[in-house]
C-alpha positions, 0 to 999 in steps of 0.5 A: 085344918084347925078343927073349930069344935076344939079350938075353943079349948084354949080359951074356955078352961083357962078361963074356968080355971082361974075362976075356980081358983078365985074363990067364985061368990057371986051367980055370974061367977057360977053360971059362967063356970057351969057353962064353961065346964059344959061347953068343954065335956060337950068339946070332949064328947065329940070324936076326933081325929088325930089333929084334933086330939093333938089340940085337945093335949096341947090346949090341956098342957097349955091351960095347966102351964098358962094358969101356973104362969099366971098364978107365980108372979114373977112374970108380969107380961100377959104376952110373955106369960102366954109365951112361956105357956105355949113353949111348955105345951109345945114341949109337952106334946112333942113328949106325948107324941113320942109316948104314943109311938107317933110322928110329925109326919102322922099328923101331917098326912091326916091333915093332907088327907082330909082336908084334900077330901074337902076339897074334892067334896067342895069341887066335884066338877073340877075332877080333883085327883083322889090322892092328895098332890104335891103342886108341881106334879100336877099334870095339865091335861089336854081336857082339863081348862087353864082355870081348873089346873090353876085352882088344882095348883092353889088347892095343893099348896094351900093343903101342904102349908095346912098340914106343914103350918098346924103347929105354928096355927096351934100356937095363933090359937093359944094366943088368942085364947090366952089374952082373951081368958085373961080378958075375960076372967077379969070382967067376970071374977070379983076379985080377980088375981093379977094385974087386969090387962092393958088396952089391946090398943096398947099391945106391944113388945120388945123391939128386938123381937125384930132380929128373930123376924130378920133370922127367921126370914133368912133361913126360909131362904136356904135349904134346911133339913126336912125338920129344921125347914118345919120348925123355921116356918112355923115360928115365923108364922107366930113371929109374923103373926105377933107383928100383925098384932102390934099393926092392928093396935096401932090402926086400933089406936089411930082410929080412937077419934074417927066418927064409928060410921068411919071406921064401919066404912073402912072396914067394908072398904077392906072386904075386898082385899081382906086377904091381904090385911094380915100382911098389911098390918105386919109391915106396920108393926115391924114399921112401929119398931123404929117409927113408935107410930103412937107417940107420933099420933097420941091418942085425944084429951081424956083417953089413957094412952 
């Protein structure tokens, strides 16, 4: 379970930070960063759990190495920039974790463990077991109703991949936070370093990213050592989520001249099966990989494509 008062992190000190170092002049510039650095030692002052620790290490080695990539210039790509930030976060905190005598498997069942606990705060009347439980040990009881044994079921798989997926959701996170410091910084900062970013509309990458989604798939399907089975799974959530990105951008794309009531009815359209929007949106990106569905579909006269 990702905790919501930390997350922000990833997005509010790169953003500071690269105010400060802009040489700040003007009241938006200040106000932005005062209430940037509140809003960070009130983040800071609330207690945490060892999930929510782990995001505040790995959000500090991210905003250090996101704002040195940033400031070197040798890597022009926003998204690669953000990249290389995560891998030098993610191997920061592997070595704070080890420093500190602790295991994967530590934040793994504090994970399991609270947010099971949720759960059964969430579902009182299902009778959820007081212990955390792996889904195919779940005993069908002669009382308990199809329906309750089912939702006992889900509730325990989505538990597991919480707790086995945390890296690669903290990971989603400093993307996200990443392109929107970015963002950000240059509408606020005067005169703000580096190149501004390109339209999200625009966002994509190197098509032989595809290989790393073809590999990664294949390895869910053998058995891997315990450690090894983590580490497939959760790049191939951020590769996966990568792709979702690219699909986004070119619905983004394709709806630039459908009428804004259209476009406020299809997403109400999509309520319903929003679950499966993510999934959507990556079968087209990996699609745009071969199909370059913007150059079929340019955008209308007098918009930069």
């Amino acid at each position: 379970m990702l905790a919501p008062t930390v997350s922000p992190f990833f997005f509010l000190a790169p953003t500071v930070v690269l105010l400060l170092l802009s040489r700040p002049a003007t009241a938006r510039e200040w106000i932005w960063i005062v209430l940037g650095v509140t809003s960070i030692a009130v983040l800071l002052r609330i207690p945490t759990t060892l999930p929510e620790q782990t995001l505040r290490a790995a959000g500090a080695f991210f905003t250090g190495a996101y704002v040195v990539a940033a400031l070197g210039g040798t890597l022009r790509s926003l998204l690669t920039r953000t990249l290389v930030a995560i891998g030098v976060a993610a191997a920061a905190t592997i070595g704070w974790f080890l420093k500190l005598g602790l295991r994967f498997g530590d934040l793994e069942g504090e994970i399991v463990s609270t947010t099971w606990k949720g759960w059964r705060a969430l579902f009182p009347s299902f009778g959820l077991p007081e212990n955390p439980v792996v889904h195919s040990e779940v005993i069908i009881s002669g009382s308990s109703s199809p329906t309750a044994t089912e939702l006992v079921q889900e509730l325990s798989r989505a538990t597991t991949a919480m707790g086995e997926l945390y890296p690669g959701m903290v990971a989603i996170y400093a993307l996200l936070g990443g392109w929107l410091a970015w963002e950000w910084y240059h509408r606020l900062s005067r005169h703000p370093l580096g190149t501004p970013p390109a339209p999200f509309r625009t966002f994509r990458f190197s098509d032989h990213l595809i290989w790393a989604l073809v590999v990664l798939t294949a390895l869910v399907l053998i058995d891997l050592p315990r450690g090894a089975e983590v580490l497939v799974r959760n790049l191939l959530l951020v590769v996966a989520t990568l792709y979702a990105a690219r699909g986004l951008a070119v619905v983004r794309s394709a709806m630039i001249p459908a009428p804004r009531p259209f476009v406020v009815l299809l997403c109400l359209a999509a309520v319903p099966v929003l679950a499966l929007v993510p999934l959507g949106c990556a079968v087209l990106g990996v699609a745009d990989t071969w199909l370059d569905l913007r150059r079929r579909v340019p955008p209308p006269q007098g918009v930069a494509p």
